[in-house]
C-alpha positions as CSV (number, residue, x, y, z in Angstrom):
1,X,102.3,84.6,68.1
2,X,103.9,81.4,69.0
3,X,102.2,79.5,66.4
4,X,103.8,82.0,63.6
5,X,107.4,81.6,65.0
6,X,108.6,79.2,62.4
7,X,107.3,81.3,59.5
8,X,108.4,83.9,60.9
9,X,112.3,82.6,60.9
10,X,111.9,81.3,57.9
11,X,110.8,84.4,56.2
12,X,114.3,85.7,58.3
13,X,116.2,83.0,56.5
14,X,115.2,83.5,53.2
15,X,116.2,87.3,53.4
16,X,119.3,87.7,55.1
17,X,120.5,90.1,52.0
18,X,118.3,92.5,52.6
19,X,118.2,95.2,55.3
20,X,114.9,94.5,56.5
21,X,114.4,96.3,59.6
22,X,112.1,94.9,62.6
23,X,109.3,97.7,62.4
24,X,108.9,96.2,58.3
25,X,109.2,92.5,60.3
26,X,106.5,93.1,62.5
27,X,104.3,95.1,60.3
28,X,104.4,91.6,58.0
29,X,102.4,89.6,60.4
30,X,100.4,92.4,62.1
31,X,102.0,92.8,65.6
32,X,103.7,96.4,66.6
33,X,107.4,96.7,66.6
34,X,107.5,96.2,70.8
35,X,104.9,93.5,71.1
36,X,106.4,91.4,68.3
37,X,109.7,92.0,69.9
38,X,108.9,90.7,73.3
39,X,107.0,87.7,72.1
40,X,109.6,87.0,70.1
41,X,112.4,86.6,72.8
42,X,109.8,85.1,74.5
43,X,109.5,81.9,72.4
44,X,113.4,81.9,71.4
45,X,115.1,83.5,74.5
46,X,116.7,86.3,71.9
47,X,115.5,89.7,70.5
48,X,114.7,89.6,66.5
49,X,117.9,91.4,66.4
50,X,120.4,89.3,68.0
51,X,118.1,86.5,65.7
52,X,118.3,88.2,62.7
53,X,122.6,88.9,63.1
54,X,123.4,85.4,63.6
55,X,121.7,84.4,60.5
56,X,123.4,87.2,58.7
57,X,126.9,85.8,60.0
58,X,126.2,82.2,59.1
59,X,124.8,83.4,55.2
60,X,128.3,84.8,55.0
61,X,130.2,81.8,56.3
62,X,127.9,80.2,52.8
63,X,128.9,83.0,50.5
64,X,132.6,82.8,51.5
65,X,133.0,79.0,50.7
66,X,131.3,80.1,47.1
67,X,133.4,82.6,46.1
68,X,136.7,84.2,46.5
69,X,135.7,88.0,46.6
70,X,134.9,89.0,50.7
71,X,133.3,91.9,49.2
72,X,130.5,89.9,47.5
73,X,130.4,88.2,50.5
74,X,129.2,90.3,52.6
75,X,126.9,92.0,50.0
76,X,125.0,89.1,49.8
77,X,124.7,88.6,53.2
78,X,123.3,91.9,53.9
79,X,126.4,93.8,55.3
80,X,126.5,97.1,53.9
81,X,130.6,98.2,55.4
82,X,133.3,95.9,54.5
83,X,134.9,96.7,57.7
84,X,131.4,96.2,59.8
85,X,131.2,92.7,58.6
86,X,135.3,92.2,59.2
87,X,134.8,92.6,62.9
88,X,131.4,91.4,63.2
89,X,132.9,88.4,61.3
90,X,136.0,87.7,63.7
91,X,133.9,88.0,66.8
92,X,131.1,85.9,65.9
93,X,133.3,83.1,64.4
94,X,136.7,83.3,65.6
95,X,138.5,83.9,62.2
96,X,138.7,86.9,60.1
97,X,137.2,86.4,56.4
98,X,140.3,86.0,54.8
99,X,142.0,83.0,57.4
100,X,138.4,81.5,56.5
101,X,138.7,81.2,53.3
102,X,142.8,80.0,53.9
103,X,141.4,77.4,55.9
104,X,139.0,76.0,53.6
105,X,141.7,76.2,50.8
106,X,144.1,74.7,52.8
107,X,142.4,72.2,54.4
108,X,144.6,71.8,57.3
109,X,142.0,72.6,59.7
110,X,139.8,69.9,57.9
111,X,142.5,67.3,58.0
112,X,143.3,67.4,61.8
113,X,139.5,67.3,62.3
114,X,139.4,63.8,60.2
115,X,142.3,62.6,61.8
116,X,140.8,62.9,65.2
117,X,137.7,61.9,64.0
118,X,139.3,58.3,63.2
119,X,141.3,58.6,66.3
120,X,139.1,55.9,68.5
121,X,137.0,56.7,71.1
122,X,137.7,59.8,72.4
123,X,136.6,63.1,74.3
124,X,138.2,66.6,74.1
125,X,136.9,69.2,76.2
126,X,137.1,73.0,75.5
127,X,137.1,75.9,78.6
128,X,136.1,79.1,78.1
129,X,137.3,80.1,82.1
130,X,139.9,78.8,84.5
131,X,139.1,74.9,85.0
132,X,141.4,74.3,88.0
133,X,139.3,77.6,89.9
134,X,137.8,75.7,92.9
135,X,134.4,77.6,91.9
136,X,133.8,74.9,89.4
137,X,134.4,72.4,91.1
138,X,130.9,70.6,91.3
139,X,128.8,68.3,93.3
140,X,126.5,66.9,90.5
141,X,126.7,66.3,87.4
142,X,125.0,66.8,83.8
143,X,125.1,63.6,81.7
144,X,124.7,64.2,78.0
145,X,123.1,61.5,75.7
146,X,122.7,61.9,71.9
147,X,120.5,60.2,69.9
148,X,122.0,59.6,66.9
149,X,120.4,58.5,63.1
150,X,121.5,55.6,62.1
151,X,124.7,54.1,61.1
152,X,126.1,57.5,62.0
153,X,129.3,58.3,61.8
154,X,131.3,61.2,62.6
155,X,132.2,64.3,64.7
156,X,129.8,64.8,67.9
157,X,130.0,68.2,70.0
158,X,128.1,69.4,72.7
159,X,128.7,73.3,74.3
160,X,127.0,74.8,76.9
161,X,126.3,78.7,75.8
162,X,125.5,81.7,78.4
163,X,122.6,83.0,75.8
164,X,120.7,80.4,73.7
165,X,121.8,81.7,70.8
166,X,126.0,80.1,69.5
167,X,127.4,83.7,68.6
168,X,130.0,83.3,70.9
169,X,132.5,80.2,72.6
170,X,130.6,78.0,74.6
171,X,131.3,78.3,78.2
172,X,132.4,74.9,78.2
173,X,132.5,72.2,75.1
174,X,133.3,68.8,74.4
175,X,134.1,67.4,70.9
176,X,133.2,63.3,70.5
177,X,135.1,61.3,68.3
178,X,132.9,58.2,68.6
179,X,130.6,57.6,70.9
180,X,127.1,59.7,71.8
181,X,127.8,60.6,75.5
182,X,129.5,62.8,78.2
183,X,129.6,64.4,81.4
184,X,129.8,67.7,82.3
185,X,130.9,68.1,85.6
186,X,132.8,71.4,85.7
187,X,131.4,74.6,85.0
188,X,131.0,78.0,87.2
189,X,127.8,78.6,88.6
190,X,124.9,80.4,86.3
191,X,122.8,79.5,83.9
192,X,123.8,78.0,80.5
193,X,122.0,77.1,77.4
194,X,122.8,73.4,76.0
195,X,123.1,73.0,72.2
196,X,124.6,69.6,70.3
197,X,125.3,69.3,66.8
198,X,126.8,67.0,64.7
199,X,129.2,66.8,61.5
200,X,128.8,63.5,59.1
201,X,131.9,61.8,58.1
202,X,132.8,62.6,54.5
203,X,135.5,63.8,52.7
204,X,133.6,67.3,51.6
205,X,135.9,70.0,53.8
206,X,132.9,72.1,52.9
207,X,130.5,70.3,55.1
208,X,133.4,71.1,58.3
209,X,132.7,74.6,57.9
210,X,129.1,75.4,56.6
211,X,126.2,74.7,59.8
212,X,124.0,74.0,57.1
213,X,124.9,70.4,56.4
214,X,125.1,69.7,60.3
215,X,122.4,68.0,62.2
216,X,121.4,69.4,65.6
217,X,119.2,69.8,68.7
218,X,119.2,72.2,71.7
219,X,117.3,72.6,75.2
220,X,115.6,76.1,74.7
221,X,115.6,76.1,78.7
222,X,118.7,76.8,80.8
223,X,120.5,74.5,83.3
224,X,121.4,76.4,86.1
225,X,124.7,75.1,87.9
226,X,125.6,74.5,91.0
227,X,123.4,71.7,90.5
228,X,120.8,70.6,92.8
229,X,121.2,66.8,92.3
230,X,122.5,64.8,89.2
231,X,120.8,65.2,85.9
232,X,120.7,63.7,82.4
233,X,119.6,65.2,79.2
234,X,119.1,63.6,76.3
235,X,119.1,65.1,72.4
236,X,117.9,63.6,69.2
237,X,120.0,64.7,66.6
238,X,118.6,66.0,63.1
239,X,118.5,68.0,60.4
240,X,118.2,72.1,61.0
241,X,114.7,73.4,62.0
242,X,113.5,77.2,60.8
243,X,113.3,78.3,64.4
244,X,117.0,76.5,65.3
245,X,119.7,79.6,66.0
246,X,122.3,79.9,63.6
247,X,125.6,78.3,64.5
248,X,128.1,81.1,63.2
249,X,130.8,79.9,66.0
250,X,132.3,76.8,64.2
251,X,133.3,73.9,66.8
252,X,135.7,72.5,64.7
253,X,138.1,75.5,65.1
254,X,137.4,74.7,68.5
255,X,138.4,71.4,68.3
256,X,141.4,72.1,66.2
257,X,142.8,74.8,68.6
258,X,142.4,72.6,71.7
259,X,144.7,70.0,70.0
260,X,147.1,72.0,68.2
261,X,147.8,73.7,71.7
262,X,148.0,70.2,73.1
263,X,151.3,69.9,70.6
264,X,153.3,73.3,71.4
């Protein structure tokens, strides 16, 4: 089944309106509802479920930059309960619909994004957990390199996720403002799932908030901290792949919270 996988999220992609249900799925390409299930996980580390959600919540994030009405939103993204999608919504990405759509209208969240962006070479780090915990405190380190394409310029961020799927913060992310490298050398112990994307400098506000126009990459494997000795990964950053996770958690509302909190 491996060698279907990417017609198989494709398929996913293109049908995010409709209610299609896993049995249907799996019927499509011959496998039983369990079998294609685990083999499934098995090649992207998620169920066809938790899959098939995220893509639902990043369609909507498309919808809602289009038009004004959250009820057409989520109709076209396959939610059939306005107040289903609501919460799903402000779990999954950390706004409700409506302070979406204020932010893209507003574009304050867009313009402290650009001004760190031209802000020189710098690194902002986002945690999830207690960072001054002595349970973080690590031995090694994980160095990050990006490959980037070139004359690139723009937003860089790198999160390290507890499921290999974005849905919800990243246990620990860092935001680049220049630059294509970092060290992560404080995280609790466990097992995390590394994912980098990357946000083109233009003056679209659209392109901040829709994980379509973003390029990325991601370790399907997980790093398991403490580490044994130092490591170094390296990701080469391009355009989205069918079998890539949807990115419904925006990490420029990450970004933005971690310096407007720096102000108060």
């Amino acid at each position: 089944m491996k060698d279907i996988i990417p017609d198989v999220t494709q398929y996913m992609r293109e049908h995010t309106g409709r209610d299609l249900s896993i049995e249907e799925l799996a019927g499509r390409y011959g496998y039983s509802k369990f079998h294609f299930s685990r083999e499934f996980r098995k090649a992207l580390g998620v169920t066809p479920n938790e899959y098939w959600a995220a893509l639902k919540m990043e369609q909507s994030l498309m919808e809602l930059g289009r038009t004004h009405s959250i009820l057409n939103a989520h109709m076209r993204a396959g939610y059939q309960s306005t107040g289903t999608f609501v919460s799903s919504f402000k779990k999954s990405t950390g706004f409700t619909p409506g302070q979406y759509q204020e932010e893209i209208q507003k574009q304050s969240m867009f313009r402290d994004a650009k001004q760190f962006e031209g802000s020189g070479d710098k690194v902002i780090t986002h945690y999830s957990f207690d960072k001054n915990d002595p349970a973080t405190r690590q031995t090694h380190k994980l160095s990050i390199i990006c490959h980037m394409p070139d004359g690139f310029r723009g937003l860089i961020f790198v999160g390290m996720f507890a499921k290999p799927l974005p849905v919800e913060a990243p246990v620990l992310g860092k935001a680049m403002s220049k630059g294509n490298r970092c060290v992560i050398d404080q995280i609790p112990n466990g097992e995390y799932y590394a994912l980098v994307c990357a946000i083109k400098s233009n003056a679209n506000p659209l392109t901040y908030f829709q994980p379509k126009h973003w390029l990325r990459d991601l370790h399907r494997e997980p790093y398991r901290f403490p580490l044994e000795e130092d490591e170094q990964i390296e990701f080469t950053l391009r355009e989205e792949d069918p079998t890539d996770p949807a990115i419904p958690r925006n990490p420029v509302k990450l970004l933005v919270d971690v310096l407007r909190s720096r102000e108060r």
